[in-house]
N, CA, C and O atoms as a GROMACS GRO file, in nm:
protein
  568
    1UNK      N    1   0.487  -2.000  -3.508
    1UNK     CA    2   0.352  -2.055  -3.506
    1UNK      C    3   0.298  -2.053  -3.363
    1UNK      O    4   0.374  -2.082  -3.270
    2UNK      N    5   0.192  -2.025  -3.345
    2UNK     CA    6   0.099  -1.971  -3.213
    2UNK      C    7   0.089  -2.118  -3.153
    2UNK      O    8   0.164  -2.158  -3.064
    3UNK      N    9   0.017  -2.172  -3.196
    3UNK     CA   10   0.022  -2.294  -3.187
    3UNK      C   11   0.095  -2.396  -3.133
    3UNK      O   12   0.063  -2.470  -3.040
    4UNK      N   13   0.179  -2.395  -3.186
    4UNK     CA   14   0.314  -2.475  -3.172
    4UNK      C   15   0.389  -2.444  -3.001
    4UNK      O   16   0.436  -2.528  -2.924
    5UNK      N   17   0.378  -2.325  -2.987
    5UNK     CA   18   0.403  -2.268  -2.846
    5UNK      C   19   0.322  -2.304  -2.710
    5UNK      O   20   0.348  -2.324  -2.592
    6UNK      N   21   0.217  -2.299  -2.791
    6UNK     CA   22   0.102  -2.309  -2.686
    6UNK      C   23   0.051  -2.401  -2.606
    6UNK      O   24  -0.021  -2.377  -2.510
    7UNK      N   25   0.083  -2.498  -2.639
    7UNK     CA   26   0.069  -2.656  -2.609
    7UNK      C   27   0.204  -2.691  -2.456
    7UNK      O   28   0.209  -2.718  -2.336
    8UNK      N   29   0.261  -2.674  -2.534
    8UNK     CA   30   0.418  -2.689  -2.412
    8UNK      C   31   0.388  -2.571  -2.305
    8UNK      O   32   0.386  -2.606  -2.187
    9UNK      N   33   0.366  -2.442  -2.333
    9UNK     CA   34   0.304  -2.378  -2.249
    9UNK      C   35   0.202  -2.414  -2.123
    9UNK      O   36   0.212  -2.405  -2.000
   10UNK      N   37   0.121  -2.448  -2.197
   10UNK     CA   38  -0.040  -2.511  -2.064
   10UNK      C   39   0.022  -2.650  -1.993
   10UNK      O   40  -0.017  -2.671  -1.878
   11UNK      N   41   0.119  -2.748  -2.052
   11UNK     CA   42   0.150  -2.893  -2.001
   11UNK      C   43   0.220  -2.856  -1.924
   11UNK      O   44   0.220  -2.915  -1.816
   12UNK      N   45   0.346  -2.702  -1.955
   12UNK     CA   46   0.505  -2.661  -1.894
   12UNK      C   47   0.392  -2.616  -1.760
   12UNK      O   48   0.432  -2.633  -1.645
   13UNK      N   49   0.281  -2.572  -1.779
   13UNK     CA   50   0.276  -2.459  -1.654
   13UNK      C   51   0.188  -2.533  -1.557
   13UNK      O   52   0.197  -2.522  -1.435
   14UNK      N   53   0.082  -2.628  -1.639
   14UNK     CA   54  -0.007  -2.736  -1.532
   14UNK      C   55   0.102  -2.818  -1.451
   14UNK      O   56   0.090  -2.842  -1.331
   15UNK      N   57   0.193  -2.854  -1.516
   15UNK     CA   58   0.333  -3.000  -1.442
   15UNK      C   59   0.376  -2.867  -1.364
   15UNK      O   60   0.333  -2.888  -1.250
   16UNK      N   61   0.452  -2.713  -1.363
   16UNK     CA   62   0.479  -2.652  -1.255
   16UNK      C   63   0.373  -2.640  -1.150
   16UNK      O   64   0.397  -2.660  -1.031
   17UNK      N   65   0.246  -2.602  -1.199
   17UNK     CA   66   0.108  -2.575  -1.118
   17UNK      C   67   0.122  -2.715  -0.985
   17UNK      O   68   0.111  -2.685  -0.866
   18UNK      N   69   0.142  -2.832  -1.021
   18UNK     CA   70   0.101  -2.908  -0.954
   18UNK      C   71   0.182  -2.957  -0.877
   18UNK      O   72   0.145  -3.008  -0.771
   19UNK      N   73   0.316  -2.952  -0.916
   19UNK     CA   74   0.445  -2.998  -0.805
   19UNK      C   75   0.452  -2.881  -0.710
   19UNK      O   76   0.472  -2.889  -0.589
   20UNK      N   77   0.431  -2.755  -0.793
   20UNK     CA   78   0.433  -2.658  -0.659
   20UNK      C   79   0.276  -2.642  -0.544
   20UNK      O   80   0.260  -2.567  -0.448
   21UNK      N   81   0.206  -2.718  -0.588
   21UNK     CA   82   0.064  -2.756  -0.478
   21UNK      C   83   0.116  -2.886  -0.406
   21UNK      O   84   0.048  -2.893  -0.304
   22UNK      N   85   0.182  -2.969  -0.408
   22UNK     CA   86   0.251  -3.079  -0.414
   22UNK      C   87   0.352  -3.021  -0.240
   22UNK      O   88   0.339  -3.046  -0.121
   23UNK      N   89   0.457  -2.927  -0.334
   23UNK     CA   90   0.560  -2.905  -0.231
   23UNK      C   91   0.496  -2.795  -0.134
   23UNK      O   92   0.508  -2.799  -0.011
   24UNK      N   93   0.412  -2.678  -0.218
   24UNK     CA   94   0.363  -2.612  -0.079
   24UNK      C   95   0.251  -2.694   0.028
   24UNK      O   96   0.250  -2.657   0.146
   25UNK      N   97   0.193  -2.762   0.000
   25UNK     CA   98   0.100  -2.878   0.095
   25UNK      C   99   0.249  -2.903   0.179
   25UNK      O  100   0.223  -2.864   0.292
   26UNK      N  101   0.361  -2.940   0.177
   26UNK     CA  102   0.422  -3.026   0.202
   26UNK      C  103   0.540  -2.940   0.315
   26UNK      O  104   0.648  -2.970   0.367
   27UNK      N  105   0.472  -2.850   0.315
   27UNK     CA  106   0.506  -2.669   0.377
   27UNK      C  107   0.704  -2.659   0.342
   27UNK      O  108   0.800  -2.653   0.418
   28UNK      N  109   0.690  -2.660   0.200
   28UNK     CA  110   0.771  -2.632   0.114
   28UNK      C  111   0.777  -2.489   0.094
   28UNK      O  112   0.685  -2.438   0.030
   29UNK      N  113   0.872  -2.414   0.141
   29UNK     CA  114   0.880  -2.233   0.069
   29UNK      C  115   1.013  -2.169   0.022
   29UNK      O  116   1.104  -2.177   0.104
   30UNK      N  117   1.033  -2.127  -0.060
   30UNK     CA  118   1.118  -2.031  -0.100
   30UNK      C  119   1.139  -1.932  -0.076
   30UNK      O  120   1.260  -1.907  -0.072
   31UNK      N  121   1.083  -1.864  -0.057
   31UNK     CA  122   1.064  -1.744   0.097
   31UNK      C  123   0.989  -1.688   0.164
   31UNK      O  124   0.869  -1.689   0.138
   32UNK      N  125   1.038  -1.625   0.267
   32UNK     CA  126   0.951  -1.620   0.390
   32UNK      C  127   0.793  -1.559   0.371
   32UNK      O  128   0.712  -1.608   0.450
   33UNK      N  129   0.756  -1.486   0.304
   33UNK     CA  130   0.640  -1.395   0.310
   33UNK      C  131   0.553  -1.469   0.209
   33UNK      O  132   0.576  -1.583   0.170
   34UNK      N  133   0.427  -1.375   0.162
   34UNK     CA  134   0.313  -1.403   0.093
   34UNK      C  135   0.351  -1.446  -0.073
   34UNK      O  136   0.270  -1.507  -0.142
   35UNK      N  137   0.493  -1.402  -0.125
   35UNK     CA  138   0.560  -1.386  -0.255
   35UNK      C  139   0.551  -1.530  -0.283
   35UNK      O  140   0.492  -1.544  -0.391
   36UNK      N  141   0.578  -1.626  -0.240
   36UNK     CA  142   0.564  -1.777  -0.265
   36UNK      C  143   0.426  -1.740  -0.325
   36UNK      O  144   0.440  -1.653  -0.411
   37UNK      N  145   0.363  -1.759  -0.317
   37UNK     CA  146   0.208  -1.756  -0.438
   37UNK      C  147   0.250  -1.706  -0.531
   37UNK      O  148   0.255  -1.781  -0.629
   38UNK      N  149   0.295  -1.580  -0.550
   38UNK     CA  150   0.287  -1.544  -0.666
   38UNK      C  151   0.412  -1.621  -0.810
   38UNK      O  152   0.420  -1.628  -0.932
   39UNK      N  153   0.489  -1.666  -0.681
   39UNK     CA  154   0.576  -1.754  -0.720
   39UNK      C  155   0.548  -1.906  -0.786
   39UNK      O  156   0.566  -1.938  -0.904
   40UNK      N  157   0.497  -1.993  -0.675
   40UNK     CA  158   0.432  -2.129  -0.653
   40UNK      C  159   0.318  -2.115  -0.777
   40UNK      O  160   0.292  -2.191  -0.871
   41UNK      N  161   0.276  -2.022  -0.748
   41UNK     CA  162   0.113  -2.039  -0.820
   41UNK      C  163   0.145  -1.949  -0.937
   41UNK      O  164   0.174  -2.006  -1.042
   42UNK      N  165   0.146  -1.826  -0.936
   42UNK     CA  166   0.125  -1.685  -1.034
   42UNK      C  167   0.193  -1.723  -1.119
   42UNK      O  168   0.152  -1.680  -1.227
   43UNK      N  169   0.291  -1.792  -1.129
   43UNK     CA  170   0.370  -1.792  -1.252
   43UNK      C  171   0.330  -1.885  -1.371
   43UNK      O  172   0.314  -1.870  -1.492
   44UNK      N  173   0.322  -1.975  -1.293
   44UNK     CA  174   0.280  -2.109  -1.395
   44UNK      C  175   0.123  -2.092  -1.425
   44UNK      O  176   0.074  -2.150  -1.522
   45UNK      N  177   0.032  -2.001  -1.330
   45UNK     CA  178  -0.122  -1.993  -1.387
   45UNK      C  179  -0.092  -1.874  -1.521
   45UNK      O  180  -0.167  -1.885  -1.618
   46UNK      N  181  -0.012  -1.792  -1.524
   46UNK     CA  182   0.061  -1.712  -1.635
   46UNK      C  183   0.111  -1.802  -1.749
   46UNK      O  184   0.085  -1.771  -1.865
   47UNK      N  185   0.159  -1.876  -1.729
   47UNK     CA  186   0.196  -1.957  -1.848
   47UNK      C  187   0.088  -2.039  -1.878
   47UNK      O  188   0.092  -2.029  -2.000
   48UNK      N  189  -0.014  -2.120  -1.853
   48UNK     CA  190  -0.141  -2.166  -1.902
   48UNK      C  191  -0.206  -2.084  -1.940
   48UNK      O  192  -0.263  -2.102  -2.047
   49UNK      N  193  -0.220  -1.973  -1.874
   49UNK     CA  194  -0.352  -1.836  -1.958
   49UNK      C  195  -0.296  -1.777  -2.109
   49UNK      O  196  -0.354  -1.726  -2.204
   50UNK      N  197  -0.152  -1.811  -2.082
   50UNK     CA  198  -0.092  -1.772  -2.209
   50UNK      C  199  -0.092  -1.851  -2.286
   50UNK      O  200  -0.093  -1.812  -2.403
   51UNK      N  201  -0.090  -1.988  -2.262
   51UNK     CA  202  -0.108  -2.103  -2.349
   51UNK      C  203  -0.171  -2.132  -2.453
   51UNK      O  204  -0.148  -2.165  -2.570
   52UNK      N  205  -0.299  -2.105  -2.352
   52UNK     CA  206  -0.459  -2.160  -2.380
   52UNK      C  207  -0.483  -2.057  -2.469
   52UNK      O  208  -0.551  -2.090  -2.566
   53UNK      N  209  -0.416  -1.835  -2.459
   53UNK     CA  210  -0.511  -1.771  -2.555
   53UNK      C  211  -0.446  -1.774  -2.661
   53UNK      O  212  -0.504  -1.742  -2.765
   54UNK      N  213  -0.271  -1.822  -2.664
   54UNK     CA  214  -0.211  -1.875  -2.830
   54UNK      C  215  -0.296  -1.933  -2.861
   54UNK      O  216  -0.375  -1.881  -2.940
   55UNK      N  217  -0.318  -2.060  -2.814
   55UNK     CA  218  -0.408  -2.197  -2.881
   55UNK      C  219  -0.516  -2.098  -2.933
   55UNK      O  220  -0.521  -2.077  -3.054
   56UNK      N  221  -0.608  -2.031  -2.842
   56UNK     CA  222  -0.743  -1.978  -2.883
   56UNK      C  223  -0.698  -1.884  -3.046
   56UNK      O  224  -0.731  -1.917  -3.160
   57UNK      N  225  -0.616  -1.768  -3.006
   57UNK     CA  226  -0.550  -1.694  -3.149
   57UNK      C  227  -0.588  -1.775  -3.284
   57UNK      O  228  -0.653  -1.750  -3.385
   58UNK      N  229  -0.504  -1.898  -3.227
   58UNK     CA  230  -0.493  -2.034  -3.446
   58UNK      C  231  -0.610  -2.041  -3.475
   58UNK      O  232  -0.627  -2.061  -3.595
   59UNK      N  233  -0.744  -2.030  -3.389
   59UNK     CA  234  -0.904  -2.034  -3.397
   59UNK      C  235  -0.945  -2.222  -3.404
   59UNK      O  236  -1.052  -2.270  -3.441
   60UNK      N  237  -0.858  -2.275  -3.370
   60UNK     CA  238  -0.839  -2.438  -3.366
   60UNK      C  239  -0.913  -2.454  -3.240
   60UNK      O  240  -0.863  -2.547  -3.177
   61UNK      N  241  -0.996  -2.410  -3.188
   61UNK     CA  242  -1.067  -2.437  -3.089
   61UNK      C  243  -1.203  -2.482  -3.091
   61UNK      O  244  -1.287  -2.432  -3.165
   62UNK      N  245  -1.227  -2.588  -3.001
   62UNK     CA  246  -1.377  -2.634  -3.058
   62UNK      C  247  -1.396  -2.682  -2.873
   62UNK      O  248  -1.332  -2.754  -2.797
   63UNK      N  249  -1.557  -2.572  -2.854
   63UNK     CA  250  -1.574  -2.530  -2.673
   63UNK      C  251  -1.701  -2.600  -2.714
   63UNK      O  252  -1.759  -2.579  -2.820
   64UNK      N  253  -1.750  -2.708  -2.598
   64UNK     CA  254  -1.893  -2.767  -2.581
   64UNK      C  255  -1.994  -2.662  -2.550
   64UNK      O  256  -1.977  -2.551  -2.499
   65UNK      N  257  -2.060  -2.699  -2.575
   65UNK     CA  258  -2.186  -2.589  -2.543
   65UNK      C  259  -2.232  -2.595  -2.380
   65UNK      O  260  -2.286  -2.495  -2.334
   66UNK      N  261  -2.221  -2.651  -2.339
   66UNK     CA  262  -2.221  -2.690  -2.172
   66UNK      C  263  -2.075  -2.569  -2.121
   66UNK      O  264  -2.098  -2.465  -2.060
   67UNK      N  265  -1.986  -2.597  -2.148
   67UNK     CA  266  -1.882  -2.500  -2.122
   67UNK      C  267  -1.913  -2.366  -2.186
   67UNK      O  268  -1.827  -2.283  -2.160
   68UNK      N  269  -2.016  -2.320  -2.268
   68UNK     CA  270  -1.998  -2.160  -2.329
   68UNK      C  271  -2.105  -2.134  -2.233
   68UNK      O  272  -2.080  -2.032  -2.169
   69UNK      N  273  -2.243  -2.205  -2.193
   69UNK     CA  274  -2.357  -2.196  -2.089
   69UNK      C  275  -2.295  -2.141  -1.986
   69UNK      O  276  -2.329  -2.031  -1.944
   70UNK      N  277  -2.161  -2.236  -1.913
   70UNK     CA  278  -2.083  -2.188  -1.846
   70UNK      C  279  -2.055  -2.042  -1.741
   70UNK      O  280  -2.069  -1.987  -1.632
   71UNK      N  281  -1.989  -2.041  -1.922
   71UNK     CA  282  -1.894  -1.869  -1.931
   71UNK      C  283  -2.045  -1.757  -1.923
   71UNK      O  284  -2.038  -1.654  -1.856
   72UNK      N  285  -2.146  -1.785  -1.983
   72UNK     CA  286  -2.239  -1.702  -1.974
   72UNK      C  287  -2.295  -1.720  -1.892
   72UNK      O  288  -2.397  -1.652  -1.897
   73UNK      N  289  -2.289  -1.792  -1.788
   73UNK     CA  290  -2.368  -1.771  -1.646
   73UNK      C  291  -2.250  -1.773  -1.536
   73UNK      O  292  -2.270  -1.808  -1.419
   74UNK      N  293  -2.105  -1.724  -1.593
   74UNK     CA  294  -1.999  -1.716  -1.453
   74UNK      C  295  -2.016  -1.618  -1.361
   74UNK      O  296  -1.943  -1.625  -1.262
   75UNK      N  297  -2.128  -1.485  -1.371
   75UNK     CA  298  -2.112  -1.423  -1.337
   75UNK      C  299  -2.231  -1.452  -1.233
   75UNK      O  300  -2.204  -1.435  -1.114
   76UNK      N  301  -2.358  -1.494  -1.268
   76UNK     CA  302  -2.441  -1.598  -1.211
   76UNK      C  303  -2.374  -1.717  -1.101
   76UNK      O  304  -2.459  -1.743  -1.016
   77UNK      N  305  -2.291  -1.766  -1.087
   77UNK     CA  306  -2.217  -1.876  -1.072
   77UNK      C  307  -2.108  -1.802  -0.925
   77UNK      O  308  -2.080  -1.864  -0.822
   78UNK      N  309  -2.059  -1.636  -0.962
   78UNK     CA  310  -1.974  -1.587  -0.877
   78UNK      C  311  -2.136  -1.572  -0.792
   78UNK      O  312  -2.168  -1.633  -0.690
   79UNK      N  313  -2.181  -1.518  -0.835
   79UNK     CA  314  -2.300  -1.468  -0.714
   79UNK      C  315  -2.386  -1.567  -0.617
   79UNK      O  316  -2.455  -1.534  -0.521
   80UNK      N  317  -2.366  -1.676  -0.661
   80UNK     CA  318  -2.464  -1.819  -0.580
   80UNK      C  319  -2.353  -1.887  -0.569
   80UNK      O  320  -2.395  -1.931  -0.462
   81UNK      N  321  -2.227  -1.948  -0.582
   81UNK     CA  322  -2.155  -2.025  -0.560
   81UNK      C  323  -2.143  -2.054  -0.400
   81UNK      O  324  -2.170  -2.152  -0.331
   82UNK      N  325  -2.098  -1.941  -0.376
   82UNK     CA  326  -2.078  -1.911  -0.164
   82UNK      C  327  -2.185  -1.977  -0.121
   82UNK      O  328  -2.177  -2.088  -0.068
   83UNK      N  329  -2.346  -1.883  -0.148
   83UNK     CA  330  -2.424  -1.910  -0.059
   83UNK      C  331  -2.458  -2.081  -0.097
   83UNK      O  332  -2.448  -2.160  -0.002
   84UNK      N  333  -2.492  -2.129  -0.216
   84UNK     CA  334  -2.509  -2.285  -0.230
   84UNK      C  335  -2.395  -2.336  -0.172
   84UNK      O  336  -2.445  -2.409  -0.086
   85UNK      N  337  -2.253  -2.350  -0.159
   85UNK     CA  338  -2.154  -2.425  -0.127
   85UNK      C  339  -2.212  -2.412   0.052
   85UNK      O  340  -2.243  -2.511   0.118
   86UNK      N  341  -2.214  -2.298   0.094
   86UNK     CA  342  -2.270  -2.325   0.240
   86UNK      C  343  -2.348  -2.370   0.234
   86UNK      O  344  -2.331  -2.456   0.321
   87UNK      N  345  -2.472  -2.394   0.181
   87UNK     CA  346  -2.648  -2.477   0.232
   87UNK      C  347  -2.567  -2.627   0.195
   87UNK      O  348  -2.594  -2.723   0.267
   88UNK      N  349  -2.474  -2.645   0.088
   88UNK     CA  350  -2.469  -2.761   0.047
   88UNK      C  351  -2.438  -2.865   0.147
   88UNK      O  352  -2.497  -2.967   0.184
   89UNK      N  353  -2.281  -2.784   0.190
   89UNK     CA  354  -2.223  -2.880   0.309
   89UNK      C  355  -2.269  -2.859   0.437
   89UNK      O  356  -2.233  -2.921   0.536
   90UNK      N  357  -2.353  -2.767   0.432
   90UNK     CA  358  -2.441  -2.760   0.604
   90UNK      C  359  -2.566  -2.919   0.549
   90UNK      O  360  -2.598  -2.995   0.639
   91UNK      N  361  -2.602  -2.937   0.452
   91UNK     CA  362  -2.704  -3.035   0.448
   91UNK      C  363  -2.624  -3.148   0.448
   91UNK      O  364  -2.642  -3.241   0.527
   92UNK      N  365  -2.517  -3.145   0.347
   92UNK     CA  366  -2.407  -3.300   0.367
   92UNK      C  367  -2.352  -3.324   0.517
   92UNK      O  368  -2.346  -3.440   0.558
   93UNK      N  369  -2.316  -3.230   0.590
   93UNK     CA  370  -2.299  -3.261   0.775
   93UNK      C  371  -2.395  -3.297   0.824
   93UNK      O  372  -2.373  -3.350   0.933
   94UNK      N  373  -2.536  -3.294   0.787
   94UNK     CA  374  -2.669  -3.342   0.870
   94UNK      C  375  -2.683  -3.480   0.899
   94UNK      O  376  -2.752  -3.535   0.985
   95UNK      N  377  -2.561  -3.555   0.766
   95UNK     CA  378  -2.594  -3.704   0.747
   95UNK      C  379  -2.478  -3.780   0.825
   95UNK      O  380  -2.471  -3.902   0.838
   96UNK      N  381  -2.372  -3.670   0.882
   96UNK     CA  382  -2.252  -3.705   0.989
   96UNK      C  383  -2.233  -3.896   0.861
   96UNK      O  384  -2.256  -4.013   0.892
   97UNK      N  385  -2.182  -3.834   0.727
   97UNK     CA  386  -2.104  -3.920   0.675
   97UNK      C  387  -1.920  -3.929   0.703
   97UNK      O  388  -1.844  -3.834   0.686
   98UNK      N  389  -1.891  -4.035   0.738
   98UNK     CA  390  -1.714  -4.048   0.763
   98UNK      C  391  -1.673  -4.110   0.658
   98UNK      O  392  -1.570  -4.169   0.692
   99UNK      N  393  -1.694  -4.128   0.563
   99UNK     CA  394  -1.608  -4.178   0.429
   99UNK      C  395  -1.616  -4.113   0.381
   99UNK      O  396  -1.711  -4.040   0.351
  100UNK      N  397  -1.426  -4.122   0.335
  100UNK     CA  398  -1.407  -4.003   0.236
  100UNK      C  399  -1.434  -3.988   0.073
  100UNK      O  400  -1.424  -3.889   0.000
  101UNK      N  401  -1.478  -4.139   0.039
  101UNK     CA  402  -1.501  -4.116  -0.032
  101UNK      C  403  -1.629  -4.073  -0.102
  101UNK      O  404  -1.652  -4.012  -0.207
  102UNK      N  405  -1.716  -4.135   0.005
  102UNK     CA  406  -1.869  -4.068  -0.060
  102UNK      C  407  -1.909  -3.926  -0.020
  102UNK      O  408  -2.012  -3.870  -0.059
  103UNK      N  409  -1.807  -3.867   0.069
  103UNK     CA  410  -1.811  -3.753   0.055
  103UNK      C  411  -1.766  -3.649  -0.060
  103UNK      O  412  -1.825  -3.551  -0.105
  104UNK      N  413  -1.621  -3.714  -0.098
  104UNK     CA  414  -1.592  -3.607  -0.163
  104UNK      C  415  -1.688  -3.627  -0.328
  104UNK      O  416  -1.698  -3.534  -0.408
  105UNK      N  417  -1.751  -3.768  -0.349
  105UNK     CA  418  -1.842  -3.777  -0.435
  105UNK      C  419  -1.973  -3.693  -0.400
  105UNK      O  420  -2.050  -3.665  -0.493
  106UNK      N  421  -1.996  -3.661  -0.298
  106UNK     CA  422  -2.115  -3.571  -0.267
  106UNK      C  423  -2.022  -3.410  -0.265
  106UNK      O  424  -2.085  -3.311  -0.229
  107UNK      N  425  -1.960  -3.403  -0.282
  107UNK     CA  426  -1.874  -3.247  -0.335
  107UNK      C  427  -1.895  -3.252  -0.454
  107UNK      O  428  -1.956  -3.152  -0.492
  108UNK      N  429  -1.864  -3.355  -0.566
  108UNK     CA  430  -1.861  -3.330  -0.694
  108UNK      C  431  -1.963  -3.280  -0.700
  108UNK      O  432  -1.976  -3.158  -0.716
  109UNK      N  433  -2.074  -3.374  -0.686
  109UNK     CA  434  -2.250  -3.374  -0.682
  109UNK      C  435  -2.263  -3.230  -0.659
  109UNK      O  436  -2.274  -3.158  -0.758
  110UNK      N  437  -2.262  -3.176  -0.541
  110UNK     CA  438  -2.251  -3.042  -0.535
  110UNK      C  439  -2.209  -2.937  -0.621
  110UNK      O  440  -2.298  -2.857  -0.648
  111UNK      N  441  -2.088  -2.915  -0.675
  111UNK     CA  442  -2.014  -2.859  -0.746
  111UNK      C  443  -2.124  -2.831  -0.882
  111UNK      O  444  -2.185  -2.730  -0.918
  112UNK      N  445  -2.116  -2.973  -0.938
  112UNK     CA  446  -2.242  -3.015  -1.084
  112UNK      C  447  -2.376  -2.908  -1.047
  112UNK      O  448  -2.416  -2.821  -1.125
  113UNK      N  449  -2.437  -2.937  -0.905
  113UNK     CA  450  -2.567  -2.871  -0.850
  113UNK      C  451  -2.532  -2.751  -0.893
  113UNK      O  452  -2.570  -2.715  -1.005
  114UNK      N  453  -2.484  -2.700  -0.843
  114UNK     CA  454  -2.417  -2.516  -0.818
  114UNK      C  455  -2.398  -2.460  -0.986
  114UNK      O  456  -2.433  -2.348  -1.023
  115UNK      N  457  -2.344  -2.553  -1.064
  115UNK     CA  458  -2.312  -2.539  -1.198
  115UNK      C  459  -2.445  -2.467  -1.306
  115UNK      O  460  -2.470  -2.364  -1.368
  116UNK      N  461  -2.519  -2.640  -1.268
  116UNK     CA  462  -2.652  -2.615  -1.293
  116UNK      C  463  -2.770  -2.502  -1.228
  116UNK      O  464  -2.878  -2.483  -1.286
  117UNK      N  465  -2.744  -2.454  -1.142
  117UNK     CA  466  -2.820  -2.368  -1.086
  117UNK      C  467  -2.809  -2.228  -1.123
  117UNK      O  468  -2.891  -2.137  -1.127
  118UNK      N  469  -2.692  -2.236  -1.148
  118UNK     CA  470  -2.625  -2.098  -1.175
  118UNK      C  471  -2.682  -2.088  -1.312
  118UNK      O  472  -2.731  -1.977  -1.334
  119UNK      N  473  -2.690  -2.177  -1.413
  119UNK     CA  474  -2.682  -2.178  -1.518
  119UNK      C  475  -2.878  -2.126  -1.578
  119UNK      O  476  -2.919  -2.043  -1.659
  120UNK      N  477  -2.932  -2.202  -1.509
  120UNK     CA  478  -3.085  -2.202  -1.474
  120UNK      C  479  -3.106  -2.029  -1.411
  120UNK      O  480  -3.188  -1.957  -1.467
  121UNK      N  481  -3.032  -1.984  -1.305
  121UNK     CA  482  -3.034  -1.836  -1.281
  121UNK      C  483  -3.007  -1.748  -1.395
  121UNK      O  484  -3.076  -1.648  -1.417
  122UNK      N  485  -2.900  -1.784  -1.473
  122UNK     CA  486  -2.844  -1.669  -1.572
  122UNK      C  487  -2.947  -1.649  -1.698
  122UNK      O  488  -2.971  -1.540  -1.751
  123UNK      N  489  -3.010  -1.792  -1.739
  123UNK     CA  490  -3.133  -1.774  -1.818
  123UNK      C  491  -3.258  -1.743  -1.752
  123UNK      O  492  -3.351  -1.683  -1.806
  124UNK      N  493  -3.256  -1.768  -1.683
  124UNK     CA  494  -3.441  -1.712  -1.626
  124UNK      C  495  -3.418  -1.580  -1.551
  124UNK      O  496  -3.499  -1.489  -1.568
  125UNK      N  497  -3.320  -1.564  -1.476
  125UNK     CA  498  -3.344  -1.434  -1.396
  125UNK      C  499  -3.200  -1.313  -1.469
  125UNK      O  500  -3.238  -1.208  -1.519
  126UNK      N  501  -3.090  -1.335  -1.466
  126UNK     CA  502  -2.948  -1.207  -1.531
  126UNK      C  503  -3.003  -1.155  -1.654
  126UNK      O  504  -3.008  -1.035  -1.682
  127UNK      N  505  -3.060  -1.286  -1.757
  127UNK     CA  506  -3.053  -1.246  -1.881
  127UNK      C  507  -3.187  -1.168  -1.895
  127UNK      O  508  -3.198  -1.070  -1.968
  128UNK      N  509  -3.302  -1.226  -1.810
  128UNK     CA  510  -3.411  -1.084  -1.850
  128UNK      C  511  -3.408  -1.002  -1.787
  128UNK      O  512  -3.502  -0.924  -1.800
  129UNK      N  513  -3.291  -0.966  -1.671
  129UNK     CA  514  -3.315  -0.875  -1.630
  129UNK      C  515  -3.225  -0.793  -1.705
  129UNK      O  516  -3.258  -0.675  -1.706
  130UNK      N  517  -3.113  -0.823  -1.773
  130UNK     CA  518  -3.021  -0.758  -1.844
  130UNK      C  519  -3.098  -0.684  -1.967
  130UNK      O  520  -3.073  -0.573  -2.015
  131UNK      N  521  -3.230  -0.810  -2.015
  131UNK     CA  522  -3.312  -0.752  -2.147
  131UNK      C  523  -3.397  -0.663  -2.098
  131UNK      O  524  -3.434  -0.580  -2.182
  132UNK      N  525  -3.446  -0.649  -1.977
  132UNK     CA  526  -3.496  -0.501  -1.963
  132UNK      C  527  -3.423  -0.381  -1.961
  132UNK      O  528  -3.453  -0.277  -2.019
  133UNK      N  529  -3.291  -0.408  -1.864
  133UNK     CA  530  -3.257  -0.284  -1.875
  133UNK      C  531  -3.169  -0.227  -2.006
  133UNK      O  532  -3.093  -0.134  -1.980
  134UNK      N  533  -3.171  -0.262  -2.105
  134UNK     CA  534  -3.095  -0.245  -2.197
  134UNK      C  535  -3.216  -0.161  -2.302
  134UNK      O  536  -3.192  -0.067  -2.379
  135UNK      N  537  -3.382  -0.244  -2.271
  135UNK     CA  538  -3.432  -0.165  -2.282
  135UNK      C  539  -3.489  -0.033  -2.250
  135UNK      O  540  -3.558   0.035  -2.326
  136UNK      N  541  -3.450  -0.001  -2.120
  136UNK     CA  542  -3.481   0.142  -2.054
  136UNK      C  543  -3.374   0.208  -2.057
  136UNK      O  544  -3.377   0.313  -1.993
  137UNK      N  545  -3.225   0.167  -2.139
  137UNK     CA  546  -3.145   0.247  -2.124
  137UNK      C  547  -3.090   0.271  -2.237
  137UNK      O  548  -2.980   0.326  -2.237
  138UNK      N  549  -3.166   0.229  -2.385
  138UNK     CA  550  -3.158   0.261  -2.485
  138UNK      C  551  -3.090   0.414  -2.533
  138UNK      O  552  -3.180   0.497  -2.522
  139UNK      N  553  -2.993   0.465  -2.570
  139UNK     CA  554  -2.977   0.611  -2.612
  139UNK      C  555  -3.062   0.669  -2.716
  139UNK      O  556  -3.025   0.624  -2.824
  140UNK      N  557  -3.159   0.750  -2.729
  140UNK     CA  558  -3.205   0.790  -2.844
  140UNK      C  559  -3.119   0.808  -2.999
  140UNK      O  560  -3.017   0.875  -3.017
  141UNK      N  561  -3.156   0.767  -3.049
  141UNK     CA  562  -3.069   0.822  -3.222
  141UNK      C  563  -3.094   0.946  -3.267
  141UNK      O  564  -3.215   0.958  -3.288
  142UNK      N  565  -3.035   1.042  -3.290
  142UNK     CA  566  -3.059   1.146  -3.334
  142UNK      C  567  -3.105   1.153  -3.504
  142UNK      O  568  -3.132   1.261  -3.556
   0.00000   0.00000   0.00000
């Protein structure tokens, strides 16, 4: 059963994911070169991706509509993420805040902004521009 696998999978690989962010912060390595990532990290993000597309397979999946908006504006989201994350925290340094915590609450804030923006780009500007060119690049039918 797909299912049944899949679950211990994403918990087995998030609990590795996080002790090994844990011990590498903690300048924890197993060996000398760049291979620790693929180690520390690659393995256990392999076992959640595998997790999550068993789970997806059983079709037992139920995605918010805020999360599918998401996926259809990630590509929206790769393209403005950089430049908003820079304007963001160049405007959050203007206010020379020293608590950490209302900062990293003004990161979330940010993060949400960027989300939403992206999301607002992919409908008003990717998707008609995608609906034009799909219309000028129509193949004739014979």
């Amino acid at each position: 059963d797909r299912k049944a696998l899949s679950i211990p999978l994403v918990i087995g690989g998030s609990i590795i994911f996080l002790l090994n962010a844990i011990l590498s912060n903690q300048g924890f390595y197993l060996l000398p070169d760049s291979f620790n990532r693929v180690l520390f990290f690659g393995i256990p993000s392999f076992l959640i991706v595998t997790g999550l597309v068993k789970y997806e397979l059983s079709k037992n999946i139920r995605v918010h509509n805020i999360l599918l908006s998401l996926g259809e504006a990630s590509y929206s989201l790769y393209l403005l993420h950089l430049p908003l994350v820079v304007a963001g925290i160049k405007i959050i340094a203007k206010f020379n805040i020293e608590n950490n915590i209302i900062l990293n609450g003004l990161l979330f804030l940010l993060i949400g902004i960027i989300c939403f923006v992206s999301i607002l780009f992919y409908k008003w500007v990717e998707k008609s521009l995608i609906n034009k060119l799909k219309g000028q690049y129509k193949s004739p039918v014979a």
